[in-house]
C-alpha positions in Angstrom: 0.0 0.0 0.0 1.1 3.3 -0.9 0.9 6.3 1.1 0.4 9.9 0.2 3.1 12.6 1.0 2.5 16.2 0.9 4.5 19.2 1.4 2.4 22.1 3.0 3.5 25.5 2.1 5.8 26.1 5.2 7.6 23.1 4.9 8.3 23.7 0.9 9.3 27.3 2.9 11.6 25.7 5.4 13.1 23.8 2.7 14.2 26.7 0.9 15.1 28.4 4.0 17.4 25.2 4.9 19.1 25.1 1.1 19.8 29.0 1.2 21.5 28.6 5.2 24.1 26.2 3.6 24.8 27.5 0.6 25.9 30.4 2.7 27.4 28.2 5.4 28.7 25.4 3.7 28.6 25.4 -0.3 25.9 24.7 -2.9 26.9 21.9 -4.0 26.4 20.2 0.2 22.9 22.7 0.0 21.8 20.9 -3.1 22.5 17.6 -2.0 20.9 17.7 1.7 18.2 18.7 0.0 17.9 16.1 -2.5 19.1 14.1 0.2 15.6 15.1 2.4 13.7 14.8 -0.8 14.3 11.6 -1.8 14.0 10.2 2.2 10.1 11.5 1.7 10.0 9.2 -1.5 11.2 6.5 0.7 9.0 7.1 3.0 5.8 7.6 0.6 6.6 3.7 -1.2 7.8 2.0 1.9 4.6 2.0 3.7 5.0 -0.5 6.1 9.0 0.5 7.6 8.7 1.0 11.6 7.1 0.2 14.2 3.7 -1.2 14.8 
């Protein structure tokens, strides 16, 4: 079974928020990769229904 994710406004917000920090912080190549890195952990999430706990 599949579940439905879905990014509400202030967390599409956040995540730009979080990219522009560390492209200050760090570079943009670690910015764009921790979040692809959060993206594709959603995707995970959204097609492994049934990972954790009961």
């Amino acid at each position: 079974m599949e579940i439905k994710v879905f990014w509400s406004q202030t967390a599409l917000e956040n995540l730009e928020d979080i990219f522009e920090y560390y492209k200050y912080q760090a570079s943009i190549k670690t910015a764009r990769k921790l979040v692809r890195d959060l993206v594709k952990s959603t995707i995970h999430i959204q097609n492994s229904s049934k990972i954790g706990r009961i």
